[in-house]
N, CA, C and O of each residue as an XYZ file, in Angstrom:
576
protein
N     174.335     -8.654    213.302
C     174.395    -10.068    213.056
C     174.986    -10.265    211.669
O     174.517     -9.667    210.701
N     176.029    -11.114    211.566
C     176.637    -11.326    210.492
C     175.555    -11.948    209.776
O     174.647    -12.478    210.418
N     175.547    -11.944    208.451
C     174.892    -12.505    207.027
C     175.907    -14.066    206.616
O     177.120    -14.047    206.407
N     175.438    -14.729    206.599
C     175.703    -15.996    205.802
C     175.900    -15.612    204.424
O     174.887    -15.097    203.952
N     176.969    -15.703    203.548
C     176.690    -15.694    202.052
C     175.920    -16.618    201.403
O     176.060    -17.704    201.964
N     175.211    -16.676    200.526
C     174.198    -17.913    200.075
C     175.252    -18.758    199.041
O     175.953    -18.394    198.097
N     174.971    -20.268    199.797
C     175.408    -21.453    199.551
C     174.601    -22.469    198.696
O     173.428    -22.263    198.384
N     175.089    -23.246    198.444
C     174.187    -24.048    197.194
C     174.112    -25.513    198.769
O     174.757    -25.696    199.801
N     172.990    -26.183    198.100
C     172.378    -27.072    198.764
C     173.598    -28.083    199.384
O     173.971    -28.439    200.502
N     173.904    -28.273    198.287
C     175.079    -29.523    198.376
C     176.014    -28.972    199.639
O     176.219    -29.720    200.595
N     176.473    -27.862    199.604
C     177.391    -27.134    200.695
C     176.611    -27.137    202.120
O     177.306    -27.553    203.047
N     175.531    -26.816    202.395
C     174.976    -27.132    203.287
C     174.521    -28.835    203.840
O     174.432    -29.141    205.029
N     174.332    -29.570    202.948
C     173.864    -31.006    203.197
C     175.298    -31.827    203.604
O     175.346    -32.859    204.274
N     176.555    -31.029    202.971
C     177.915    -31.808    202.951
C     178.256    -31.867    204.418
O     178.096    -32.905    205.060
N     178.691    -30.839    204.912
C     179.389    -31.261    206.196
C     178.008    -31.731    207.752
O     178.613    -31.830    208.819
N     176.912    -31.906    207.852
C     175.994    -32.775    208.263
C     176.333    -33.732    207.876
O     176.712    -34.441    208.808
N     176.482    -34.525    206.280
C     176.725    -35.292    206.092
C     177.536    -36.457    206.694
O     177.312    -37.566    207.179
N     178.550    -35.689    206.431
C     180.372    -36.321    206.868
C     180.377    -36.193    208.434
O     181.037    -37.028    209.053
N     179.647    -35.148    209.182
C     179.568    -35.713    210.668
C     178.949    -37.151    210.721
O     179.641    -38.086    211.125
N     178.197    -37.261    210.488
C     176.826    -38.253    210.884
C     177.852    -39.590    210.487
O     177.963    -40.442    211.369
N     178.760    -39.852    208.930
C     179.066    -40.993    208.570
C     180.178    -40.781    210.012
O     179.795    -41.665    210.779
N     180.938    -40.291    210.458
C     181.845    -40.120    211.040
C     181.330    -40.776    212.384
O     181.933    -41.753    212.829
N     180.358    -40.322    212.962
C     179.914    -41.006    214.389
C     179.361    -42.311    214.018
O     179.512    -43.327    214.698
N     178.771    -42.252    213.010
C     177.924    -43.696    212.523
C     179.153    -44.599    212.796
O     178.940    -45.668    213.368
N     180.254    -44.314    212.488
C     181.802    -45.484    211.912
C     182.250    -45.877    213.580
O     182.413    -46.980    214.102
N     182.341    -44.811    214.021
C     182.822    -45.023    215.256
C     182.010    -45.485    216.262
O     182.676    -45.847    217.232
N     180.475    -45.648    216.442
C     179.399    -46.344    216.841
C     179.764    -47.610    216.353
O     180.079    -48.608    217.001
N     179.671    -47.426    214.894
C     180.235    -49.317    214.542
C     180.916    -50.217    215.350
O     180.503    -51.301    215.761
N     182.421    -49.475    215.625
C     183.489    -49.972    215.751
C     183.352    -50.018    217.411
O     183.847    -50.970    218.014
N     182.779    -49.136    218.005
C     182.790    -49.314    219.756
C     181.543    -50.524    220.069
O     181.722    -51.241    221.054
N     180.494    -50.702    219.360
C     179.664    -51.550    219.238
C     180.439    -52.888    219.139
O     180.615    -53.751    219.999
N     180.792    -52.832    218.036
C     181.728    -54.214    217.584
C     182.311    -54.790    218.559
O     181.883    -55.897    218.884
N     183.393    -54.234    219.263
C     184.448    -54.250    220.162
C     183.391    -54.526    221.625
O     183.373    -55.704    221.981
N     182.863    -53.925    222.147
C     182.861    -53.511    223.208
C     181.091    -54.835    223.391
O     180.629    -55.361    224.403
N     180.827    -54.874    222.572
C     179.269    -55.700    222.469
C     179.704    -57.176    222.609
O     178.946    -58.070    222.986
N     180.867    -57.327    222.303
C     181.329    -58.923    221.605
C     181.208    -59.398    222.953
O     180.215    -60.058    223.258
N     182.402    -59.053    224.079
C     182.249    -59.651    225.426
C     183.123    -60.392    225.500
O     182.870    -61.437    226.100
N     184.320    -60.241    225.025
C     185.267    -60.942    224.802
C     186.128    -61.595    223.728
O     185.734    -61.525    222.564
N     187.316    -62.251    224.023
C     188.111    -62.605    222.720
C     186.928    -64.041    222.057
O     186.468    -64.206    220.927
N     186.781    -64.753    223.157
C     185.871    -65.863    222.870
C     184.915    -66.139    222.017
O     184.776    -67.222    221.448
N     184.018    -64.890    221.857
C     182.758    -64.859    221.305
C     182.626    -64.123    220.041
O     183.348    -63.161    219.779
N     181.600    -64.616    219.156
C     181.733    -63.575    217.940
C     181.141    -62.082    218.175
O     180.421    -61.589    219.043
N     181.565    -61.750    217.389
C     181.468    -60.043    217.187
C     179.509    -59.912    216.731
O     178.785    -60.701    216.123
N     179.295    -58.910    217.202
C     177.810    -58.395    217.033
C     177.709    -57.549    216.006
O     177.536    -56.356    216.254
N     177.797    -57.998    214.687
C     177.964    -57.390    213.584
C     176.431    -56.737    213.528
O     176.242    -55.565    213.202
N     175.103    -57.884    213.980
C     173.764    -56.571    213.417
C     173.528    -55.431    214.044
O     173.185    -54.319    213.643
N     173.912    -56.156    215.762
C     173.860    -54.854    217.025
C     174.536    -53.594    216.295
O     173.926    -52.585    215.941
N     175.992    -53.852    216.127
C     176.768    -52.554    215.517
C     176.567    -51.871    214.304
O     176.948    -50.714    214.126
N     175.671    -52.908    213.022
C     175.219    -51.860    212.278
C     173.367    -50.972    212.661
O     172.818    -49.968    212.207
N     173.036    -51.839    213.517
C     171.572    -51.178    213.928
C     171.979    -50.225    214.548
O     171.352    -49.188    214.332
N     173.350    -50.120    215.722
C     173.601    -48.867    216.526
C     173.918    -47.891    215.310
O     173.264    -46.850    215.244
N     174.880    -48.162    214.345
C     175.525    -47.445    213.437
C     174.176    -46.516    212.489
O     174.083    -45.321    212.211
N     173.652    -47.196    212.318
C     172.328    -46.886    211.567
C     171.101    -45.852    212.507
O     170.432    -44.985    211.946
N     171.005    -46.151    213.924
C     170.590    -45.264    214.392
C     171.297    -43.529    214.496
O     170.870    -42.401    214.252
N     172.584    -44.119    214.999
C     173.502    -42.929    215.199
C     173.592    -41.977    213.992
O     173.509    -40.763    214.180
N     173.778    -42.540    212.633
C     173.457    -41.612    211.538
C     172.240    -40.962    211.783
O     172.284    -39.735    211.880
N     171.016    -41.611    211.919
C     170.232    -40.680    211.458
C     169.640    -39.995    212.442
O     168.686    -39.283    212.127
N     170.034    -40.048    213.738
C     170.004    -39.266    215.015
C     170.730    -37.828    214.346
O     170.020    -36.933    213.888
N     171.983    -37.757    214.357
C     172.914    -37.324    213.729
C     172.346    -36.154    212.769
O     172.470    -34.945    212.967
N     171.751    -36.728    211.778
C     171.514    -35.593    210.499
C     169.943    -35.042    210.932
O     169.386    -34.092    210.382
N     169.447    -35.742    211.883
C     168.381    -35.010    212.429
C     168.842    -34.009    213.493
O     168.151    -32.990    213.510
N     169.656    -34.043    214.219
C     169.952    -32.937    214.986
C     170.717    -31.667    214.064
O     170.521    -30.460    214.207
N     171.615    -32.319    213.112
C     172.464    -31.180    212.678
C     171.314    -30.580    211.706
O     171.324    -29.380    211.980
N     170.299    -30.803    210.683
C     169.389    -30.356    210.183
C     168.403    -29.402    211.425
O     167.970    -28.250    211.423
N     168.371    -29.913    211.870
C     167.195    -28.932    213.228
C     168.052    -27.992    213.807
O     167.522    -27.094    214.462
N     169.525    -28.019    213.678
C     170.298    -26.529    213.992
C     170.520    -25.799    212.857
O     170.801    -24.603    212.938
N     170.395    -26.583    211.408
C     170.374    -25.348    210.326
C     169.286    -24.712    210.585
O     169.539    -23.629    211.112
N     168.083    -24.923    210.437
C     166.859    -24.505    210.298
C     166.967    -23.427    211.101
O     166.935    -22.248    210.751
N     167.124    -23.952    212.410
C     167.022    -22.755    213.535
C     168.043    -21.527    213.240
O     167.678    -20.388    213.530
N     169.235    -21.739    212.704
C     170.437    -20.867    212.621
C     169.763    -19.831    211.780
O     169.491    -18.724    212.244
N     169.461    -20.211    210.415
C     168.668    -19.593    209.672
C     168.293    -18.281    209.621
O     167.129    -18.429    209.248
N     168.445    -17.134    209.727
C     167.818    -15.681    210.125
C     166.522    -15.658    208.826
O     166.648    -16.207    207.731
N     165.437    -14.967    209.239
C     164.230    -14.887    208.154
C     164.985    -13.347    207.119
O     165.727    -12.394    207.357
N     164.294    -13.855    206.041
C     164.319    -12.540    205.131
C     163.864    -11.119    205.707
O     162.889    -11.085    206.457
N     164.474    -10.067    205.409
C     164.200     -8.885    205.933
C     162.540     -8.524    205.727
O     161.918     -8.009    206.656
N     161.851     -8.858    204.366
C     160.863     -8.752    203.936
C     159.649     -9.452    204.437
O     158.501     -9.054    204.242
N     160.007    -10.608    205.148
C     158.895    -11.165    205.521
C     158.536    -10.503    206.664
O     157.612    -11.172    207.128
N     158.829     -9.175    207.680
C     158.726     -8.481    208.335
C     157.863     -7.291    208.204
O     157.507     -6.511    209.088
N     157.527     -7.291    206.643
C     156.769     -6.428    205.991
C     155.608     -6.520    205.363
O     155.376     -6.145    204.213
N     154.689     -7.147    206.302
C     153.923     -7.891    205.791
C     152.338     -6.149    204.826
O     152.245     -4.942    205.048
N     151.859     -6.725    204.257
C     150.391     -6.163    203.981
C     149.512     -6.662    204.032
O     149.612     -7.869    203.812
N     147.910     -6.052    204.381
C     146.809     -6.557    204.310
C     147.174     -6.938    206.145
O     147.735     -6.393    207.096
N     146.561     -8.007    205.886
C     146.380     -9.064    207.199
C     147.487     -9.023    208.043
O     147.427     -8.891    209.265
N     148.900     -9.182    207.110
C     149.941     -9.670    207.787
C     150.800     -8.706    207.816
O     151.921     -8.886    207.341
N     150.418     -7.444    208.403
C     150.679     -6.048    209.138
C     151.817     -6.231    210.414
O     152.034     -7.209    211.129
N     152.260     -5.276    210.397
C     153.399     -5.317    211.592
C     152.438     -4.683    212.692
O     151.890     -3.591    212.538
N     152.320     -5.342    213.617
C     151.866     -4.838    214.720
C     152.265     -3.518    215.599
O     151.584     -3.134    216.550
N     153.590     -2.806    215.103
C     153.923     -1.968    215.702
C     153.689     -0.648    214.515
O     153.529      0.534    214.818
N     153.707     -0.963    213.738
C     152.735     -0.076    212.329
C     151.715      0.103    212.712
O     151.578      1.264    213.100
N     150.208     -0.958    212.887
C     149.359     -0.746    213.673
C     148.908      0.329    214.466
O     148.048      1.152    214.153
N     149.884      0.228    216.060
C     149.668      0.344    216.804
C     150.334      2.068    216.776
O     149.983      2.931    217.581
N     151.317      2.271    215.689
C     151.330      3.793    215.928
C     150.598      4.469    214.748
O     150.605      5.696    214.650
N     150.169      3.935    214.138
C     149.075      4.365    213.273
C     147.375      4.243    213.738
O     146.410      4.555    213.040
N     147.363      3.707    215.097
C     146.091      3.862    215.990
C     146.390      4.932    217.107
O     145.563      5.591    217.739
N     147.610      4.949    217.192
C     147.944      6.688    218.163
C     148.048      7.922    217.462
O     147.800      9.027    217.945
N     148.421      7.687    216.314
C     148.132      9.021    215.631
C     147.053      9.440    215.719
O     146.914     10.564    216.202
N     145.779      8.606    215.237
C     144.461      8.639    214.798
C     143.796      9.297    215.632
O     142.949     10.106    215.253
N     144.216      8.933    217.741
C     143.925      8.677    218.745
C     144.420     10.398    219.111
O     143.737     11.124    219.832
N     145.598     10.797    218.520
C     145.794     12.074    219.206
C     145.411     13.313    218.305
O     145.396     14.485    218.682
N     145.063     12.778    216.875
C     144.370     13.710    215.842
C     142.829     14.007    216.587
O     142.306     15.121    216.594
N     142.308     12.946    217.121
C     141.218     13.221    217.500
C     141.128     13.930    218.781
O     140.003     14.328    219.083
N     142.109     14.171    219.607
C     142.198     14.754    220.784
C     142.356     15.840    220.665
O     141.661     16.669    221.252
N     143.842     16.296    219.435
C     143.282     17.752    219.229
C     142.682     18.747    218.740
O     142.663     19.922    219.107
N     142.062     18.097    217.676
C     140.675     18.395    217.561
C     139.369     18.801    218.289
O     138.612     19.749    218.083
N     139.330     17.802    219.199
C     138.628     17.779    220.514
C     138.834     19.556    221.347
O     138.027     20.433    221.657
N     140.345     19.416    221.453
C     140.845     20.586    222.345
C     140.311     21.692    221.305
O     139.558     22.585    221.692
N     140.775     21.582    219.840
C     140.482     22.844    219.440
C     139.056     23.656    218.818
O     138.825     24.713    218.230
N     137.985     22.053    219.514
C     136.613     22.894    219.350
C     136.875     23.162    221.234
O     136.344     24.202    221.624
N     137.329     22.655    221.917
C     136.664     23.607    223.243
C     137.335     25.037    223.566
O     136.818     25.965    224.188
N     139.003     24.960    222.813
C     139.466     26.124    222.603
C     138.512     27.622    221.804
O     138.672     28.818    222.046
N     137.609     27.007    220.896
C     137.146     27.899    219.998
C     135.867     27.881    220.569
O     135.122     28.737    220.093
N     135.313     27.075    221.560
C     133.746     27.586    222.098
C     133.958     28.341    223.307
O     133.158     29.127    223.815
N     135.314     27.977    223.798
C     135.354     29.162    225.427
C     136.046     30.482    224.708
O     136.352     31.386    225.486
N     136.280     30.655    223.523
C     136.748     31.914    223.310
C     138.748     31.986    222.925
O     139.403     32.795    222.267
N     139.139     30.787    223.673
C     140.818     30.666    223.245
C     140.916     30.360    221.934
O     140.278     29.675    221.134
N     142.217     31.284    221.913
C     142.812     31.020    220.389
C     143.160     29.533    220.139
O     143.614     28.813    221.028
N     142.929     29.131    218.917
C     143.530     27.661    218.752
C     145.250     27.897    218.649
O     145.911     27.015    218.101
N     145.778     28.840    219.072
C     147.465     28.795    219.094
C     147.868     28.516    220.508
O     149.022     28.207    220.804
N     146.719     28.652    221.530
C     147.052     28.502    222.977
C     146.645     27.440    222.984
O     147.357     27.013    223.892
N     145.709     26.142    222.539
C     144.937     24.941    222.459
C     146.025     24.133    221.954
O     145.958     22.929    222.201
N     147.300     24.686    221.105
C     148.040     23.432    220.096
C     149.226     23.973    221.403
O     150.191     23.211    221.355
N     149.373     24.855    222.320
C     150.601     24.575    223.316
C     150.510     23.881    224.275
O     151.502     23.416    224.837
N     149.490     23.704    224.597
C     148.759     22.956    225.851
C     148.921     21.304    225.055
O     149.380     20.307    225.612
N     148.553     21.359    224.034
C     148.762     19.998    223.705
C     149.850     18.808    223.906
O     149.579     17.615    224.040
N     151.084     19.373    223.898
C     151.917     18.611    223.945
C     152.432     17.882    225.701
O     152.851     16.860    226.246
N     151.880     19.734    226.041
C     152.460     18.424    227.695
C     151.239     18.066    228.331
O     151.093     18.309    229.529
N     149.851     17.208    227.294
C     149.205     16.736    227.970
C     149.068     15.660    227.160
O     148.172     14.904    227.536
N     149.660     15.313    226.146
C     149.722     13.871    225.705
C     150.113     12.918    226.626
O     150.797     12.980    227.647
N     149.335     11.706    225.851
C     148.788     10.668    226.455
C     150.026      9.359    226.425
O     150.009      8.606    225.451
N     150.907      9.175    227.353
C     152.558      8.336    226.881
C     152.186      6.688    227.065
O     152.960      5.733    227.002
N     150.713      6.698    227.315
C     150.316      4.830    227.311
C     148.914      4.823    228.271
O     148.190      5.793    228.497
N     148.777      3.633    228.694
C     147.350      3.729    229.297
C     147.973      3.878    230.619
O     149.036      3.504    231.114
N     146.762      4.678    231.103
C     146.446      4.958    232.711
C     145.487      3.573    233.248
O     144.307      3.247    233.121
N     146.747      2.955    233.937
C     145.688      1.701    234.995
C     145.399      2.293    236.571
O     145.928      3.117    237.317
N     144.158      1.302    236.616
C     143.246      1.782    237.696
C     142.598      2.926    237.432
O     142.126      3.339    238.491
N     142.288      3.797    236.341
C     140.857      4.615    235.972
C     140.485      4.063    235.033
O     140.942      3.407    234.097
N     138.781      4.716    235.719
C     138.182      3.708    234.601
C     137.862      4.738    232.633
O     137.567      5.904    232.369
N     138.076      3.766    231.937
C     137.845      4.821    230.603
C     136.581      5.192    230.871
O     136.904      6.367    231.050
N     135.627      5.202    231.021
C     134.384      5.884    230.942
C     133.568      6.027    232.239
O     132.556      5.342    232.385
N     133.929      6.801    233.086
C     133.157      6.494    234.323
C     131.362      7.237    234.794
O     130.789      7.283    235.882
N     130.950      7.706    233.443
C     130.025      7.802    233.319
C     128.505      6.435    233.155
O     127.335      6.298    233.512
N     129.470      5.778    232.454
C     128.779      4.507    232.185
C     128.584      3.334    233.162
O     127.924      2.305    233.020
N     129.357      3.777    234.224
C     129.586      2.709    235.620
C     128.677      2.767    236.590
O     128.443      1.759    237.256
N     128.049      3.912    236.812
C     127.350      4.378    237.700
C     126.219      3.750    237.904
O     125.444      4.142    238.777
């Protein structure tokens, strides 16, 4: 994704700007014309500035609500600490924890049946755990 170079306010507020007067003028002028109802009658000068006046600020409200959105966030606010943790930091820093304790696990039953803990750390890898198992239950001791 391309980067925006950083712009000063005025550069951003300018061309919103100059749209909005631009439709505002031409709201005027189709108002004017087209409201009157003929050569006969006078021209609807408040109709066309109330349309004109809406249309601006319709206008700089839409083009403002597409800066905002255009916007990409700072790289940093992605980095949060404390509270405002990346969830995927988290979550592989709760699988580590999750498979430290597993082989551990393996390498006291390796060392109470008599296996070397070098045959306990080969076995390990092609019995890791790649996400949850649905439909068993985690503890099926406790169900009974």
């Amino acid at each position: 994704m391309a980067q925006r170079p950083k712009r000063g306010i005025k550069a951003d507020i300018k061309g919103p700007l100059v749209i909005a007067a631009v439709l505002a003028v031409v709201a005027f002028f189709a108002i004017t014309i087209f409201a009157t109802g003929g050569t006969n009658n006078q021209p609807e000068f408040r109709l066309a500035l109330s349309v004109a006046g809406c249309v601006f600020v319709v206008t700089l409200v839409v083009c403002a609500t597409m800066i905002i959105v255009e916007k990409p966030n700072d790289e940093e606010l992605g980095q949060g600490t404390g509270v405002n943790r990346r969830s995927a930091d988290l979550y592989a820093a709760a699988r580590a924890r999750k498979e430290a304790r597993e082989r551990e696990a393996r390498q006291r039953e390796a060392e109470g049946q008599g296996e070397s803990s070098a045959d306990a750390e080969q076995k390990g890898p092609g019995q890791k755990d790649s996400g949850p198992q649905y439909g068993k239950r985690a503890h099926p001791e406790e169900h009974n």
